[in-house]
Structures are given as structure tokens and as C-alpha cells.
C-alpha positions in Angstrom: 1.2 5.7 -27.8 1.2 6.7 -24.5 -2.1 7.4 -22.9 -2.2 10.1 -19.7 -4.5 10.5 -17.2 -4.2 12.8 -14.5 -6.3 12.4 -11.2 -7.3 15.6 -9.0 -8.0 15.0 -5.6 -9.8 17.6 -3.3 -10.8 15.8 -0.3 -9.1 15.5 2.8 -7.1 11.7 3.2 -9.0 10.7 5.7 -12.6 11.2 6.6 -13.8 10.4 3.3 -13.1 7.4 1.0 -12.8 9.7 -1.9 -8.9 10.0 -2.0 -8.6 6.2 -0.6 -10.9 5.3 -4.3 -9.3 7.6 -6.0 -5.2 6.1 -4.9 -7.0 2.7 -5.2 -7.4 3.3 -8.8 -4.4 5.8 -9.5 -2.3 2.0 -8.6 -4.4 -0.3 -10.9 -3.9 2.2 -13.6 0.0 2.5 -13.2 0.0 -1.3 -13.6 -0.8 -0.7 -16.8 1.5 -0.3 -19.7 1.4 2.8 -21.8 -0.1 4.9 -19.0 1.4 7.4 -17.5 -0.9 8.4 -14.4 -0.1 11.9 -12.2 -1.9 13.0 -9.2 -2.3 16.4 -7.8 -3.7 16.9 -4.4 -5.5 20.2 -4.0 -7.2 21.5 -1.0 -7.1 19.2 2.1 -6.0 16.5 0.0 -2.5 18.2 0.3 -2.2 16.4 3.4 -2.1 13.0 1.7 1.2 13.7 1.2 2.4 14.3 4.8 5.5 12.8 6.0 5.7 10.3 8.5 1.9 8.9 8.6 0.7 7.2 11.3 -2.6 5.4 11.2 -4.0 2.4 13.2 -3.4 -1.6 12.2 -5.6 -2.8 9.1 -6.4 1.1 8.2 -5.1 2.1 5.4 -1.9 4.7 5.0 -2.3 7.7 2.3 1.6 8.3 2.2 2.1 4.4 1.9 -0.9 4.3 -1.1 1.1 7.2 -2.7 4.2 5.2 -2.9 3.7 3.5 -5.9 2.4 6.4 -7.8 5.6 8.2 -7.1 7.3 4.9 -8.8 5.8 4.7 -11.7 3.9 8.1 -12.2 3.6 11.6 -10.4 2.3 13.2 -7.0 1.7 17.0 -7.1 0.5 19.3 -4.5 -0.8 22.3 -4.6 1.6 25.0 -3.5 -0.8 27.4 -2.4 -2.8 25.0 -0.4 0.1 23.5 1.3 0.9 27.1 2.3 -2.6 27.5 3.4 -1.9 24.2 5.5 1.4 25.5 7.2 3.1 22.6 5.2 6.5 22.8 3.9 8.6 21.1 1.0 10.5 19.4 4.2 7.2 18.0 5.6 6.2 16.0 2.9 6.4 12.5 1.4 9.8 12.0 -0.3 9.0 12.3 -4.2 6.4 14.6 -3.7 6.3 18.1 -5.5 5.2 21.1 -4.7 3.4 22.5 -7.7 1.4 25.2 -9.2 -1.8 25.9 -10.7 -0.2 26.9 -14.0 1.1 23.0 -14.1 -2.1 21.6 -13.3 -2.9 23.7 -16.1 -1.3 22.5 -18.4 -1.3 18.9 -17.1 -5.2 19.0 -17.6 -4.9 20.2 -21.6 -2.1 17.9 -22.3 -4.0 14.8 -20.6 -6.3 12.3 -22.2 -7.9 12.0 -19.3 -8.7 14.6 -16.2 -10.6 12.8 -13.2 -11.7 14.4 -10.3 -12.4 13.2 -6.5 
């Protein structure tokens, strides 16, 4: 049976290690088989999910950590706080989906797991 585990990420992607720990863990756990792991970015973690990140050698790249969870699993973002942002459907990692608060709804009563950063 397939175990789900949805991660919540508030924090903005960089600033805090928060979302880094959080995408650190979202990838170990998609290694996994019979996991199916989403993330939905809320807040100024919407930005994690820019297009067309650009950090600094050795630092590490939300949009490139996201990657693989887009593979293998799900990355939502808020709707409303990517409006809040000025961010559009356009300006965002390719795979990324806008979403709503009615689907983290019912993400968080269908998961076996809700974890929060």
C-alpha cells in the first residue's frame, strides 16, 4: 500500500534552512518505494518555485532541489500567495501547480502524513 506524505513549506527559500531541510528530505523520501511525497509551498515559500534561479557556485538551487520532487511526486503552490507575490503560472518552475487551499485540504485528510516547515 501506498503511503503519502505531504510536506507544507512556509518559509521563504532562502534565508532560512527550513525549505533547504525540508526539499532535503522531500528527495530521500521519493527514493523510496511506495511513497508518494507532495509539496505545497505557502507563503514566501511560493517563491521556491520561481523560474530561472540564479544562486552563487556551491549554494544550493530551490528550483533545481524541486526537480526531482516534480519526477516522482508533486509541487503545489499556493494560488493566493503567488498572487500576493505578483507571481504568475508563466513565472514558475515547469511542473509546478498553482493550487488552492481547498486541495491542500483535502491533500492533508487524505495523507498519512502532514509535515510542516
Amino acid at each position: 500500500m501506498t503511503e503519502h506524505i505531504t510536506i507544507i513549506i512556509n518559509d521563504p527559500p532562502y534565508g532560512s534552512e527550513r525549505p533547504y531541510n525540508a526539499l532535503r528530505l522531500a528527495n530521500s523520501l521519493i527514493k523510496k518505494e511506495d511513497i508518494k511525497v507532495t509539496v505545497f509551498l505557502m507563503g514566501d515559500a511560493v517563491t521556491a518555485g520561481s523560474r530561472g534561479q540564479k544562486t552563487p557556485d556551491g549554494y544550493y538551487n530551490m528550483e533545481r532541489m524541486l526537480k526531482p520532487v516534480i519526477r516522482r511526486g508533486a509541487v503545489l503552490l499556493c494560488g493566493t500567495c503567488m498572487d500576493a507575490r505578483g507571481m504568475t503560472e508563466e513565472g514558475i518552475t515547469e511542473g509546478c501547480k498553482r493550487s488552492t487551499l481547498d486541495e491542500l485540504t483535502e491533500l492533508t485528510i487524505n495523507s498519512n502524513k502532514v509535515l510542516v516547515f
